[in-house]
GUTIFI-216566 format. One record per residue (C-alpha): x, y negated, z; residue in three letters. Coordinates in steps of 0.25 Angstrom, whole numbers, plus 2048, in hexadecimal, padded with zeros to 3 digits. Last residue first. Example, Ala and Ser with C-alpha at 12.3 -4.5 7.8 and 13.67 -1.06 7.14 Angstrom:
2
83780481DSER
83181281FALA
REM end
This chain:
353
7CA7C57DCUNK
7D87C17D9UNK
7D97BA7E6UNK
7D47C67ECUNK
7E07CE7E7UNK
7EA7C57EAUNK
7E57C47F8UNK
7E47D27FAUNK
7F37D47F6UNK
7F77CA7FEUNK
7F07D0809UNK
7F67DF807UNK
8037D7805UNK
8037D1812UNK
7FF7DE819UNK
80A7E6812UNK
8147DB818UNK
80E7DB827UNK
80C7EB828UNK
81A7EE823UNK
8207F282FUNK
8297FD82AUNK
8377FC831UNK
83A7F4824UNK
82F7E982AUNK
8337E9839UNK
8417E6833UNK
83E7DC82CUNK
8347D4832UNK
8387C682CUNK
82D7C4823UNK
82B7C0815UNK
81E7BE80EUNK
8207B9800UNK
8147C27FBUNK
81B7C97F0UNK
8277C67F4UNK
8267CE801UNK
8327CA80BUNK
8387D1817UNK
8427CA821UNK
84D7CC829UNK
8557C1825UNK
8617CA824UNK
8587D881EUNK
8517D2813UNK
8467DB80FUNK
8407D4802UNK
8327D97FDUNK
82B7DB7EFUNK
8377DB7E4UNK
8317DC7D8UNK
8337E57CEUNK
82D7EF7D4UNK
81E7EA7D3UNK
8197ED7DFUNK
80A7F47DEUNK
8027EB7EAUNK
8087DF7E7UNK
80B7DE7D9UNK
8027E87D5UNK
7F77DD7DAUNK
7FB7D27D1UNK
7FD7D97C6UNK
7F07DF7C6UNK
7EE7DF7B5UNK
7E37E87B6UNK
7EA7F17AEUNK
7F67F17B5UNK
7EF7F57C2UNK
7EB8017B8UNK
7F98057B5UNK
7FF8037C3UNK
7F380D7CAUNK
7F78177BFUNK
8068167C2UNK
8038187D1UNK
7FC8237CEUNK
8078297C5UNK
80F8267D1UNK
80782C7DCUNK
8068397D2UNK
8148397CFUNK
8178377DFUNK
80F8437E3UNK
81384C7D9UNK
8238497DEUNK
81E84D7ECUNK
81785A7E8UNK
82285D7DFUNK
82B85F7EAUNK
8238667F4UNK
8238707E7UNK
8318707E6UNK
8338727F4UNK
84086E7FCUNK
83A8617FEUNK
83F8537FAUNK
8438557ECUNK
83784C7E5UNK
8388467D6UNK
82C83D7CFUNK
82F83A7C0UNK
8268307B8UNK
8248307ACUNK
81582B7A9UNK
81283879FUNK
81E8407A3UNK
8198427B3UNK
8298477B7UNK
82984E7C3UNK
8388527C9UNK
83785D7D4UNK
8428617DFUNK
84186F7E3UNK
84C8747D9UNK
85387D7E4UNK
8628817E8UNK
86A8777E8UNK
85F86C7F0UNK
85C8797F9UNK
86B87A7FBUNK
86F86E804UNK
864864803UNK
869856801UNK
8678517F4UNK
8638557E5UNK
85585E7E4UNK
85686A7DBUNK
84E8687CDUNK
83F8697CBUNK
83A8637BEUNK
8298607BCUNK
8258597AFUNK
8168537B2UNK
80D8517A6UNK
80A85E7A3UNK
80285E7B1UNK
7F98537AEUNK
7F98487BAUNK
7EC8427BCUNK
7EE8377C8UNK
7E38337D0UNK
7DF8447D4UNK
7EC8467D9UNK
7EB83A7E5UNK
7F382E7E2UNK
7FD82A7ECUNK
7FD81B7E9UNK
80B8157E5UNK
81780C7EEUNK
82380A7E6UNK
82E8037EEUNK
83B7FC7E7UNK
8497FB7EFUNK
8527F07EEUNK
85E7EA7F4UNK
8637DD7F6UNK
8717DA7FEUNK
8757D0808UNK
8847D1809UNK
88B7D3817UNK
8987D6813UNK
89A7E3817UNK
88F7E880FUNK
88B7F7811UNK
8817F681CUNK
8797EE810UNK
8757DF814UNK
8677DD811UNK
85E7D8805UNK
8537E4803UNK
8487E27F6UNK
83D7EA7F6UNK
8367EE7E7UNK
82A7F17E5UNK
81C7F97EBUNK
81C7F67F9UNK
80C7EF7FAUNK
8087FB7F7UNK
80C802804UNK
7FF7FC80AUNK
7F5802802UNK
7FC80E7FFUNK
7FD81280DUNK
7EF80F811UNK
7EC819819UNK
7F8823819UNK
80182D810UNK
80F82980BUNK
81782F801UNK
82582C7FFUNK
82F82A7F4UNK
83D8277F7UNK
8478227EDUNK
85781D7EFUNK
85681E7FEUNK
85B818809UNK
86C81F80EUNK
87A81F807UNK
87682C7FFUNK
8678277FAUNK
85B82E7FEUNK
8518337F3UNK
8448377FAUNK
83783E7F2UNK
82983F7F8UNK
82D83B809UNK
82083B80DUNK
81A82F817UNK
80F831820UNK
806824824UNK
80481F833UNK
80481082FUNK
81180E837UNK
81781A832UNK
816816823UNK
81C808828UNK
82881182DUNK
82881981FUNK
82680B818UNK
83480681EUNK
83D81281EUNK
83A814810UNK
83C80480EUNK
84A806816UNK
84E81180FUNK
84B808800UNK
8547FE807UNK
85E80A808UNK
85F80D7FAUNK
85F7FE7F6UNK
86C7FC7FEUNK
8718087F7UNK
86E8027EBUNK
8697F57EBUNK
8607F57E0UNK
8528007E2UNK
85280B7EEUNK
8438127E9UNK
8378127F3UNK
82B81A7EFUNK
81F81B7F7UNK
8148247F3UNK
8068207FAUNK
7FA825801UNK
7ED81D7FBUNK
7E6816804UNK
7E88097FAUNK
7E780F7EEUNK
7DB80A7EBUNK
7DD7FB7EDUNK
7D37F67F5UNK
7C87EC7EEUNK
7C87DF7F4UNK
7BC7DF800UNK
7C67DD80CUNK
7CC7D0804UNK
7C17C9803UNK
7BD7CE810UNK
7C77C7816UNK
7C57B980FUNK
7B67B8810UNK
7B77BB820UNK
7C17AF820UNK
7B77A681AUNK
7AA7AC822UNK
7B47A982EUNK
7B679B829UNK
7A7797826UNK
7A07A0834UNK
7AA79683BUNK
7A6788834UNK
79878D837UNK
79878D845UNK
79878084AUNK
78E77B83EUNK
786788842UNK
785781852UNK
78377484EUNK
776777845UNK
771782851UNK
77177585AUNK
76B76A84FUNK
76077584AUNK
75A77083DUNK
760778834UNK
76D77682AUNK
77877B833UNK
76F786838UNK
76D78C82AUNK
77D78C82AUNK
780792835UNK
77779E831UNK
77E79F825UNK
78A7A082AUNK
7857A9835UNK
7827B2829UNK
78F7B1822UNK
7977B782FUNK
78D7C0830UNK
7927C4821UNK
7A07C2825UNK
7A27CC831UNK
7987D6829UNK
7A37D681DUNK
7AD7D6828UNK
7AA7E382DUNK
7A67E981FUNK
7B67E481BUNK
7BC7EC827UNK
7B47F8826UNK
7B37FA818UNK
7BF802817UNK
7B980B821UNK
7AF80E81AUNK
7B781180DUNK
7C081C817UNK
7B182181EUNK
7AA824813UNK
7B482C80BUNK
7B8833818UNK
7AA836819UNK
7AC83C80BUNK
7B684780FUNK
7B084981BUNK
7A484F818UNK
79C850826UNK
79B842828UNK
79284081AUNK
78984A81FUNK
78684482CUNK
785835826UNK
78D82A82EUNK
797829824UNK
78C82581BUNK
78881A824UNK
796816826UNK
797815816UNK
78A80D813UNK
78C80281EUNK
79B7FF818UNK
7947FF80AUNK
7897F5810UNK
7957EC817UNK
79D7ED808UNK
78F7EA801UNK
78E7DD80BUNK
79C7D8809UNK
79A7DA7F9UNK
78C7D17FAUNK
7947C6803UNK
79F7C67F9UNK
REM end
């Protein structure tokens, strides 16, 4: 570990150097290359030095111990103990700050959120979760684009797909991906009976159009006039578009805008996140990562969180944490609950490493 720290602190060294360099400043496409990976190293360069001083003064404690001096003897047998448990704590944060990141991590994001069983109920849970992670997108300073909105008649949403842009939103909205589970009394009970709902959340990596090879034979493209509210430019034009990707199958639609070509924009951009995320899914398969894609990818089939409106509480499953925030939660303070599962997902990880 010690030689790994010491390349990390030389890597860190190599990189402000380089960003340092005249020639290298005046090209900012790749000192901003420089500078994202030097940052990244910040945190665990710092400690890196932190624990290798920390080793040496150990070290030096220790040769005292065993010389000749009685005075200097007492003092490094004082101080030992210490230098031994923060070289310990040290060992176990940086053993989680050197696990490889996850690619996608800074990656934007598409957001998909379908109402599930329930019903109505389950349409209007699957508002509250759009409402919820729009307002926590707004508290991480992201920007949210509505890509295709189907709205149900007595209120929530049946499907909405969003895309959202920002540092780190992939990284922390992965932890989403599966099925939420709502128990609360509807408006529409007169008898006050607790009912469960559902809605399921798809969360993928927006991929950049250079990850994803998509032939254009391979794509069917329908256009057809849009369904819904719009007086007569939804009777009168066919700017809805229906994409269907015949190798894989699947079938992206978008009527938001008035344009058809606005239209198929938005419907390209969440084929290609969802033929990357299908890529993604296939080789995690093949390594055999069940672990981590139930975690970070959210199997579907299981229910992940439990909002339970009369006790007022939120539980994850997969971590059994439960916490009795809420409404600060559904009004998008997510912070502790992402956090939680970022840690448990390190943890799992290094314990396999």
């Amino acid at each position: 570990m010690l030689e790994k720290l010491k390349e990390i602190i030389q890597r860190h060294q190599e990189l402000a150097e380089r960003m340092s360099d005249p020639a290298v400043a005046a090209d900012p496409q790749q000192y901003a290359i420089l500078a994202k990976e030097h940052s990244e190293l910040d945190e665990v360069a710092g400690k890196a030095r932190v624990y290798i001083d920390t080793v040496e003064r150990l070290k030096e404690a220790e040769e005292l111990i065993t010389g000749g001096d009685l005075e200097l003897k007492e003092l490094a047998q004082e101080e030992a103990p210490a230098l031994r448990d923060r070289l310990q704590v040290l060992e176990e944060q940086l053993k989680i700050l050197i696990l490889p990141k996850d690619p996608h991590d800074d990656k934007n994001t598409i957001l998909e959120i379908r109402g599930g069983t329930g019903g109505q109920e389950a349409a209007l849970f699957a508002g509250d979760l759009y409402r919820m992670y729009t307002r926590y997108a707004e508290r991480r300073n992201w920007t949210v684009e509505v890509l295709s909105l189907s709205e149900a008649e007595a209120g929530g949403v049946k499907e909405v797909i969003v895309s959202v842009k920002g540092k780190g939103a992939y990284g922390d909205l992965k932890y989403e991906s599966g099925v939420h589970r709502v128990q609360r009394i509807p408006a529409t009970e007169s008898s006050g009976r607790i009912h469960t709902s559902a809605a399921s959340v798809a969360v993928l990596p927006e991929a950049d159009a250079v990850e994803v090879d998509i032939e254009p034979g391979d794509l069917k493209v329908d256009t057809y006039r849009a369904s819904g509210a719009g007086g007569q430019h939804v009777n009168k034009t066919e700017s809805a578009v229906r994409i269907t990707h015949l190798p894989s199958g699947i079938v992206v639609t978008c009527q938001d805008e008035k344009s058809q070509h606005k239209n198929r924009e938005k419907a390209m951009k969440v084929l290609v996140a969802r033929l990357y995320a299908s890529q993604v899914a296939e080789q995690e398969k093949k390594r055999a990562q069940t672990r981590r894609s139930m975690v970070s990818t959210g199997d579907r089939s299981a229910k992940i969180r439990t909002y339970n409106y009369p006790q007022g509480r939120v539980t994850d499953h997969r971590i059994n944490l439960t916490l009795y925030k809420l409404a600060e939660i559904t009004d998008g303070d997510l912070g502790e609950l992402i956090e939680q599962l970022r840690m448990h997902d390190r943890m799992e990880r290094l314990a396999e490493v």
